[in-house]
C-alpha positions as CSV (number, residue, x, y, z in Angstrom):
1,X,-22.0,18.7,1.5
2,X,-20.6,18.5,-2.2
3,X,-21.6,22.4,-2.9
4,X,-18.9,23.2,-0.4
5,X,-15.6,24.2,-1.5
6,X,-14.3,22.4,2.5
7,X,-17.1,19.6,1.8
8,X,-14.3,17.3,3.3
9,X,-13.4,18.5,6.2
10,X,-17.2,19.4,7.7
11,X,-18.2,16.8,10.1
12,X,-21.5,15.0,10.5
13,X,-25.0,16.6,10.7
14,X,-25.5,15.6,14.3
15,X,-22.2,16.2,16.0
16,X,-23.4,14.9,19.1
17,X,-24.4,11.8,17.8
18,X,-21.5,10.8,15.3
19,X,-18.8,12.3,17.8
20,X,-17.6,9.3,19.9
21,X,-18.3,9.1,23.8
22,X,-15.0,9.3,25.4
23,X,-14.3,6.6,28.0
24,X,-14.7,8.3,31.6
25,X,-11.4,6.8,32.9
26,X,-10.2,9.6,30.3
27,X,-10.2,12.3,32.8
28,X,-7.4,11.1,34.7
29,X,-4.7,13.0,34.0
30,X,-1.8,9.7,35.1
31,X,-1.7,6.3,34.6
32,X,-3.0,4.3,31.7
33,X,-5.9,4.7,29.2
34,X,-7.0,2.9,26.1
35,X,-8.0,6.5,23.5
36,X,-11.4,5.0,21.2
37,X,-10.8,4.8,17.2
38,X,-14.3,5.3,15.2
39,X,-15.3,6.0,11.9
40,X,-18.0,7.7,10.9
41,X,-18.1,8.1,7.6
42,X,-20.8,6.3,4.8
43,X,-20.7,4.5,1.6
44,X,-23.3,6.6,0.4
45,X,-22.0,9.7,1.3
46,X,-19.0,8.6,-0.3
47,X,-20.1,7.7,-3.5
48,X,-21.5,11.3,-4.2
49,X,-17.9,12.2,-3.5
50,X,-16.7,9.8,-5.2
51,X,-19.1,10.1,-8.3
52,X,-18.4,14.3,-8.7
53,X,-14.5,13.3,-8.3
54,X,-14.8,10.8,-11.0
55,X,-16.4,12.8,-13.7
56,X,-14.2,15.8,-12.8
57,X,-11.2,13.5,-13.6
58,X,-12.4,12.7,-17.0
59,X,-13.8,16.1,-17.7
60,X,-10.1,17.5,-17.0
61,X,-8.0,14.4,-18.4
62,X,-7.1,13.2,-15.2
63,X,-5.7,17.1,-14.6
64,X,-7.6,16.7,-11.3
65,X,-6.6,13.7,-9.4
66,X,-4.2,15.2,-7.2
67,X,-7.5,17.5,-5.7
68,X,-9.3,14.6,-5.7
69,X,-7.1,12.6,-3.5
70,X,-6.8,15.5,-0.9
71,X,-10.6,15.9,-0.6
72,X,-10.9,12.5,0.0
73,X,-8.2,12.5,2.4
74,X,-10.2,15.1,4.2
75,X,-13.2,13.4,4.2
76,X,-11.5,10.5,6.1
77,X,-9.4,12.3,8.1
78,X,-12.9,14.3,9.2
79,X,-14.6,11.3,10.2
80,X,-11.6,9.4,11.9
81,X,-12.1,10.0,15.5
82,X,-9.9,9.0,18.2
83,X,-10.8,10.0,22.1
84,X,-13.7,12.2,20.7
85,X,-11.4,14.3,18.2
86,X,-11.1,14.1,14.6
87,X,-8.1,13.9,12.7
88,X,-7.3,16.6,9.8
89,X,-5.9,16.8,6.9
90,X,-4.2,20.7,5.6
91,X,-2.5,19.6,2.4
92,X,-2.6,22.0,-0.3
93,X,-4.1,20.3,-3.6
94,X,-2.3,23.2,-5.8
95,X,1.3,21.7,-4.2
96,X,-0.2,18.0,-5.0
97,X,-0.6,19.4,-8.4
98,X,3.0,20.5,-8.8
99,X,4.2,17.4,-7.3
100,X,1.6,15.1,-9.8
101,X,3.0,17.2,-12.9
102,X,6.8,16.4,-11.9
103,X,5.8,12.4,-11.3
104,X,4.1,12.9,-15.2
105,X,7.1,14.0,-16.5
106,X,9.4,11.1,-14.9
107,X,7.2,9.0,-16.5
108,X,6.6,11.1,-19.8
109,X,10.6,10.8,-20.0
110,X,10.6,6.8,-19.4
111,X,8.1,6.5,-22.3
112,X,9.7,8.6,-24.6
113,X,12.9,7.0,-23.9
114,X,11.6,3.7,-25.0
115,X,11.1,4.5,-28.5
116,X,14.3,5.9,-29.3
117,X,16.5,3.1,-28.2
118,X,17.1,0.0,-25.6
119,X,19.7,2.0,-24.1
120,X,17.4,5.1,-23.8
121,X,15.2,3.4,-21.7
122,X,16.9,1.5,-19.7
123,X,18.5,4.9,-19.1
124,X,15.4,6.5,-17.8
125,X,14.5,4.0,-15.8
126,X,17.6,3.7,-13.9
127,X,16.8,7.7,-13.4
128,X,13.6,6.4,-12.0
129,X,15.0,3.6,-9.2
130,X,17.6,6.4,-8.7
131,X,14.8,9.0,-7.6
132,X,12.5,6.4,-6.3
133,X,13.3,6.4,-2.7
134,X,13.6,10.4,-2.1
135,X,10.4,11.2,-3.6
136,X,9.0,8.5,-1.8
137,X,10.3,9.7,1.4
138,X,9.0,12.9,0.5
139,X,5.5,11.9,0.0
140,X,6.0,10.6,3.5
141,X,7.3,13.7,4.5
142,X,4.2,15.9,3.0
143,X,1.6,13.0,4.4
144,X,2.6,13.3,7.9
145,X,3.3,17.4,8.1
146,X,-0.4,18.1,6.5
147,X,-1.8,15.9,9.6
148,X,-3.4,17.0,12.9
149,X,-4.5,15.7,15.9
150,X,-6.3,18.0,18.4
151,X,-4.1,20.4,16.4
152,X,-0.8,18.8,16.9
153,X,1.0,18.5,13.5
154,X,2.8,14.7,13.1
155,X,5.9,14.5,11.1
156,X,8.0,12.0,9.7
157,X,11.6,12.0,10.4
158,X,12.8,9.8,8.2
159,X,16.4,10.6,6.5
160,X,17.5,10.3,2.9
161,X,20.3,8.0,3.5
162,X,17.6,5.9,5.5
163,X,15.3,5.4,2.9
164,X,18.1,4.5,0.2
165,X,19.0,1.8,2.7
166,X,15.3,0.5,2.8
167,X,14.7,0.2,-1.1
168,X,18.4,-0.7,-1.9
169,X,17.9,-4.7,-1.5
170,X,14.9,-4.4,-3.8
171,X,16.1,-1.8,-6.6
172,X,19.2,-3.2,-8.0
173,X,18.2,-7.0,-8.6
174,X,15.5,-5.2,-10.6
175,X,18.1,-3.0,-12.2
176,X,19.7,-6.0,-13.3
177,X,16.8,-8.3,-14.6
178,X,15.8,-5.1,-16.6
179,X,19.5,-4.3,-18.1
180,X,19.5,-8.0,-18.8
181,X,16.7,-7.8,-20.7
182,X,17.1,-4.6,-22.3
183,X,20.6,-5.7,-23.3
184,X,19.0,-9.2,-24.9
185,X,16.5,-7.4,-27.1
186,X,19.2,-5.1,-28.6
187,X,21.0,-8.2,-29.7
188,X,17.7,-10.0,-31.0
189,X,16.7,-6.6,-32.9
190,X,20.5,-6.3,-34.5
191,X,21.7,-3.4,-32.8
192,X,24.8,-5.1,-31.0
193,X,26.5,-7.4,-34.0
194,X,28.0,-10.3,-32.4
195,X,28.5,-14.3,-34.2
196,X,26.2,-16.4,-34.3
197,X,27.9,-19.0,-31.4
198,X,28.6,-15.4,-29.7
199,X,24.7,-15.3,-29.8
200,X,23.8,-18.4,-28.3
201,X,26.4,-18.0,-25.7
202,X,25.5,-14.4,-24.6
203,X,21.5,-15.9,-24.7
204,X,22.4,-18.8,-22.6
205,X,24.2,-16.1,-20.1
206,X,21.3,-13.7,-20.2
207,X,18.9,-16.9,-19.2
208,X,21.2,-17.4,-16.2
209,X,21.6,-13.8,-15.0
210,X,17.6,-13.5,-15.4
211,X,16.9,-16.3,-13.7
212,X,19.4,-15.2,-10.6
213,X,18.4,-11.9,-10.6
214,X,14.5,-12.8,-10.4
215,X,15.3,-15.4,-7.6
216,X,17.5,-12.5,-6.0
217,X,14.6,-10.5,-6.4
218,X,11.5,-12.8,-5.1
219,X,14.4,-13.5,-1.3
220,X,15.3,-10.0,-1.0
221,X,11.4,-8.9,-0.8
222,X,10.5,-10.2,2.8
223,X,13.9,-8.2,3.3
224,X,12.9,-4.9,2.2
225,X,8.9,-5.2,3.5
226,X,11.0,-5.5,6.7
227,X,13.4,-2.4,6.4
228,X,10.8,-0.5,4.6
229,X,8.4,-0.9,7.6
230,X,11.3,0.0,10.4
231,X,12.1,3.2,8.3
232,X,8.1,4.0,8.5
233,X,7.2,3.4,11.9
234,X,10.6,4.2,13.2
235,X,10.0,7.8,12.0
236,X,6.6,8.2,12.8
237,X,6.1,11.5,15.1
238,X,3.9,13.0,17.0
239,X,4.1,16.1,19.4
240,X,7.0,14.9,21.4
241,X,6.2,11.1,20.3
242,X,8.7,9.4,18.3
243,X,7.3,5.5,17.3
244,X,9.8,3.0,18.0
245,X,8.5,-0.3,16.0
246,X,10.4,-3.4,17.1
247,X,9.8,-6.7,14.7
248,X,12.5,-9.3,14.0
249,X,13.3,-9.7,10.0
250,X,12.6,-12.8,10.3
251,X,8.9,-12.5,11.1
252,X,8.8,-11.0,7.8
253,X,10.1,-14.1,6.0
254,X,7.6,-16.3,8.0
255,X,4.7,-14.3,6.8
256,X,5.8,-14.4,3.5
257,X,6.3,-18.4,3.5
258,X,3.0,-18.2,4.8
259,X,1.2,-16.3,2.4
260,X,3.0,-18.5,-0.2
261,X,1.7,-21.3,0.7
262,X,-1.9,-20.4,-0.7
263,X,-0.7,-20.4,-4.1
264,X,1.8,-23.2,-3.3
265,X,-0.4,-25.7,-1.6
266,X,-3.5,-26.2,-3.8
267,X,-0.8,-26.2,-6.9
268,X,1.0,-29.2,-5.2
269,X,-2.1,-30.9,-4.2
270,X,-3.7,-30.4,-8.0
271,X,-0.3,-31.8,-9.9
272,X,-0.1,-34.3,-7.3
273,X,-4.0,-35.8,-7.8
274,X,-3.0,-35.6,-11.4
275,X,-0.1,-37.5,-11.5
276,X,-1.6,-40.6,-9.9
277,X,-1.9,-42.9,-13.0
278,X,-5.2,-45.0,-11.8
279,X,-6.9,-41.7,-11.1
280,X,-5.7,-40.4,-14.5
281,X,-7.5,-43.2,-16.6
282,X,-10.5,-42.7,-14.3
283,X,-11.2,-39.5,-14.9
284,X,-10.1,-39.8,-18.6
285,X,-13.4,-42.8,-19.0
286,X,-15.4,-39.9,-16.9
287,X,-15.0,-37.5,-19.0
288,X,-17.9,-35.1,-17.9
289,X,-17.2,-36.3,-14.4
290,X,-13.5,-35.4,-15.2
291,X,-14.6,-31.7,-16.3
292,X,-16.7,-31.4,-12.9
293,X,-13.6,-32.3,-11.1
294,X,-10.6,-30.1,-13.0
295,X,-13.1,-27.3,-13.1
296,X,-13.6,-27.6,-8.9
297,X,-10.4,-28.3,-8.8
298,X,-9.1,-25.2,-10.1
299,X,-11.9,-23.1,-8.3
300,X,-10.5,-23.9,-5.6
301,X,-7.3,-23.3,-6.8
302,X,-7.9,-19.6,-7.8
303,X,-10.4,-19.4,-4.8
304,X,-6.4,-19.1,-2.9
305,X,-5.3,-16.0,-4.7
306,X,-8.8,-14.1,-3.4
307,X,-7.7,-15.4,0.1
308,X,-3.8,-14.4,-0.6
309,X,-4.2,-10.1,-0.3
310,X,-6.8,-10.3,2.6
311,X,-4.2,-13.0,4.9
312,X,-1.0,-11.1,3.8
313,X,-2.6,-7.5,4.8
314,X,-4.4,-8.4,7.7
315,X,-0.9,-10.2,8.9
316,X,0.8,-7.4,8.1
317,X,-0.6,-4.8,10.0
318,X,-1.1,-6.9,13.1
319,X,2.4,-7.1,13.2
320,X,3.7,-4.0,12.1
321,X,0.9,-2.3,14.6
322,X,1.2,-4.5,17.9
323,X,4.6,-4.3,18.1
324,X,4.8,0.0,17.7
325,X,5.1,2.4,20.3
326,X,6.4,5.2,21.7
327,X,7.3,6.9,25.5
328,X,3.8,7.6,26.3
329,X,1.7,5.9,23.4
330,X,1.3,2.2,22.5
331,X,-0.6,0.4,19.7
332,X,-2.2,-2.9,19.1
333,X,-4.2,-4.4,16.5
334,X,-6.7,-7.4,16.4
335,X,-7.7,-7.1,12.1
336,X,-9.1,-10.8,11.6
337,X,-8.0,-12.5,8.7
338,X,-12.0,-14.3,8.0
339,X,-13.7,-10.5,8.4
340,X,-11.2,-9.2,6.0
341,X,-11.5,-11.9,3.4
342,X,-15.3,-12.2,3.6
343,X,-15.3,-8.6,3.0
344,X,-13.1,-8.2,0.7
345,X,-14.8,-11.2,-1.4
346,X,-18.0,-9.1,-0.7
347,X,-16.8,-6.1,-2.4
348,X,-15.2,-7.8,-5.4
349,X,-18.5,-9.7,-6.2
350,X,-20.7,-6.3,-6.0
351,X,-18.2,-4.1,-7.6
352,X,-17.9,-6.6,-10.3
353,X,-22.3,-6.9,-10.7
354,X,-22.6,-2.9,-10.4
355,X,-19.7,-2.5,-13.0
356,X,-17.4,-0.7,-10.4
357,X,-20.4,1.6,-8.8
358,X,-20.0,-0.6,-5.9
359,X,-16.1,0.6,-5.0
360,X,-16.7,4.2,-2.9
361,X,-19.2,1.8,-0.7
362,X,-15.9,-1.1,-0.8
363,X,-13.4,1.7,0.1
364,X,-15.5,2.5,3.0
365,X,-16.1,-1.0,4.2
366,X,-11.9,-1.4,4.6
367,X,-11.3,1.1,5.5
368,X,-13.6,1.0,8.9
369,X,-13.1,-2.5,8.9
370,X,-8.9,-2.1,9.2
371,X,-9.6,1.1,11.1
372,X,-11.4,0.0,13.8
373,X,-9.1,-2.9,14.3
374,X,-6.4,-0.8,15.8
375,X,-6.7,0.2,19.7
376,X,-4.5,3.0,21.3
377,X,-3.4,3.5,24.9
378,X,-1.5,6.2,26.5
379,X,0.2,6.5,29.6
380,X,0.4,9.9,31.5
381,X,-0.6,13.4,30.7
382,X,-1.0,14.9,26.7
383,X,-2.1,18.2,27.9
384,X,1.7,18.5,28.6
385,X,2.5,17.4,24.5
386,X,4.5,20.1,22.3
387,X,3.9,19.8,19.0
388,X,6.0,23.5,18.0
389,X,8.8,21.4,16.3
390,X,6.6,19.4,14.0
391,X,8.4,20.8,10.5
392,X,5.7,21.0,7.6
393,X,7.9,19.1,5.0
394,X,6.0,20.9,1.5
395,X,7.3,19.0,-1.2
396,X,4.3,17.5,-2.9
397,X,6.3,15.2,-5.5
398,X,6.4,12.1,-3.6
399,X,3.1,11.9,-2.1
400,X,1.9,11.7,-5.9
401,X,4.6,8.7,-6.3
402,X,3.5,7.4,-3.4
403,X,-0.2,7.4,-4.7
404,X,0.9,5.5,-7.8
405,X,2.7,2.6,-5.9
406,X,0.0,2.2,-3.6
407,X,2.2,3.0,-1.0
408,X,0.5,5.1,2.2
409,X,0.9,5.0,5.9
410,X,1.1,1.4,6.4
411,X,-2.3,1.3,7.9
């Protein structure tokens, strides 16, 4: 399958076999049906994919990672089967490539702004948060376009005002903490002159501003998870389906309490124990029963951040998932929090004692796991679906931005 220039996009050996049976209600052409997500794809099939992409990469000095992510996009797509058809992928890599270059260059310019000058820098990466939400719009743009199901083009229909509006409430408290800070250092270095009690004034100003604009920061993100999620699924089309996702704001904020409270909890609990004074002297006459103690204690302790990512994603796309929909299509998803953390604790362990051999088998794992979590219905006919006016949005910059933030469908 690696020979092949379209290794990606060739399904299973035994078609028959891989290709999911399709529920026999599925022949009625009205009412309501659920439509069967599998994946068929294998961690050892992967990791040969995986393994050529990876030496390719280093061979070309990373010149090659935007080819690598659309093959293994295709070989995804190829084995994601809903209702007994696969999903495809048409991006061109050579338009990934364009778009990869322009993202280097951004970030080539941020860099090299940085050694000339405070200014310089903050400079280019105000250019950056200014550019920030169009290309990432346009990676969603490019995502959607180069998708097919049953050769019906999706398309996302997000606007450019729309997408400002989402990553507004997160951009410019960053834009201040890092002006802040860029504007300290050029005092501390000598390149603004001010008076000593000038100094300790403007520090005592820049502690305060820092400190509002990183609490600004830390409320607002609930906030923007929330608006960045409406603009996604809110734009999400397929054929004549427009998604409609409907989720209060302050569900948002509730799962983010939530997820807080893993770090916040065992923290609490550990100063607490420790500032009981009789418990204190104990453990200070006990000393190697004290070490056993702290040490469990603070297991236990970091034992919550490897819970924190598996909760807060397997949360997140319940919520984001069971309540979208459109006219004719409805989704749901059922991703339990205990599969997701026991595999995800399963992957880190055997990635970590293979020295990373073990992630194309990891990748896999999730993404079946999160896959298969997510149910479909549909209600009527789809042989009656137009797809003509799916645009194919072609500009390749943001899905390259969109790579480097880790931010995809949502899924």
């Amino acid at each position: 399958m690696l020979e092949s220039e379209g290794f990606a996009a060739t399904l299973p050996a035994d078609e028959a076999s891989a290709r999911p049976a399709v529920n026999a209600a599925s022949t009625a052409a009205t009412g309501s049906r659920p439509l069967q997500v599998h994946f068929t794809g294998s961690g050892r099939e992967y990791f040969r994919i995986w393994l050529l992409h990876l030496l390719l990469i280093v061979v070309t000095l990373g010149l090659y990672l935007p080819f690598a992510k659309a093959r293994r996009i295709r070989y995804l797509y190829a084995n994601t089967w809903i209702d007994g058809d696969a999903l495809a992928f048409h991006g061109d890599p050579k338009m990934m490539f364009r778009g990869f270059l322009v993202l280097v260059a951004l970030f080539g310019v941020y860099a090299i702004g940085g050694r000339f000058s405070p200014l310089a820098n903050y400079v280019a990466f105000l250019g950056l948060c200014v550019l920030w939400p169009a290309l990432w719009r346009a990676g969603q743009q490019f995502r959607l376009a180069n998708s097919s199901w049953r050769g019906l083009r999706m398309a996302f229909r997000g606007d450019l005002a729309g997408a400002y509006s989402a990553f507004g409430a997160a951009i410019w408290p960053l834009v201040l903490m890092i002006g802040v800070q860029q504007f300290a250092r050029s005092i501390m270095e000598g390149r603004i002159a001010i008076s000593a009690q000038s100094a300790s004034l403007v520090s005592t100003s820049m502690l305060v501003v820092g400190g509002l604009g990183t609490l600004l920061y830390i409320v607002f993100l609930p906030l923007v998870l929330a608006k960045v999620k409406h603009y996604q699924h809110n734009n999400y089309q397929l054929a004549s389906q427009r998604a409609q996702m409907q989720v209060k704001t302050r569900r948002f904020y509730g799962l983010a309490f939530k997820t807080a409270c893993w770090v916040l909890v065992p923290m609490l609990a550990l100063i607490g124990t420790l500032l009981i004074p009789d418990l204190r002297q104990w453990l200070t006459e006990h000393k190697v029963v004290g070490i056993v103690a702290m040490g469990g204690a603070i297991g236990v302790y970091l034992l919550s951040f490897v819970l924190i990512g598996p909760f807060f994603n397997a949360r997140l796309q319940n919520l984001v998932w069971n309540h979208t929909a459109s006219e004719q299509l409805r989704f749901s998803s059922h991703l339990r929090f205990r599969n997701l953390a026991w595999l995800t604790a399963k992957n880190w362990t055997l990635t970590l004692l293979t020295l990373g051999l073990y992630r194309p088998f990891a990748a896999i794992d999730t993404w079946k796991l999160r896959l298969e979590a997510v149910s479909i219905e549909v209600t009527g006919d789809m042989n009656g679906w137009d797809g003509s006016d799916s645009a194919a949005y072609a500009d390749a910059s943001g899905e390259a931005a969109g790579d480097f933030f880790g931010i995809d469908l949502g899924l």
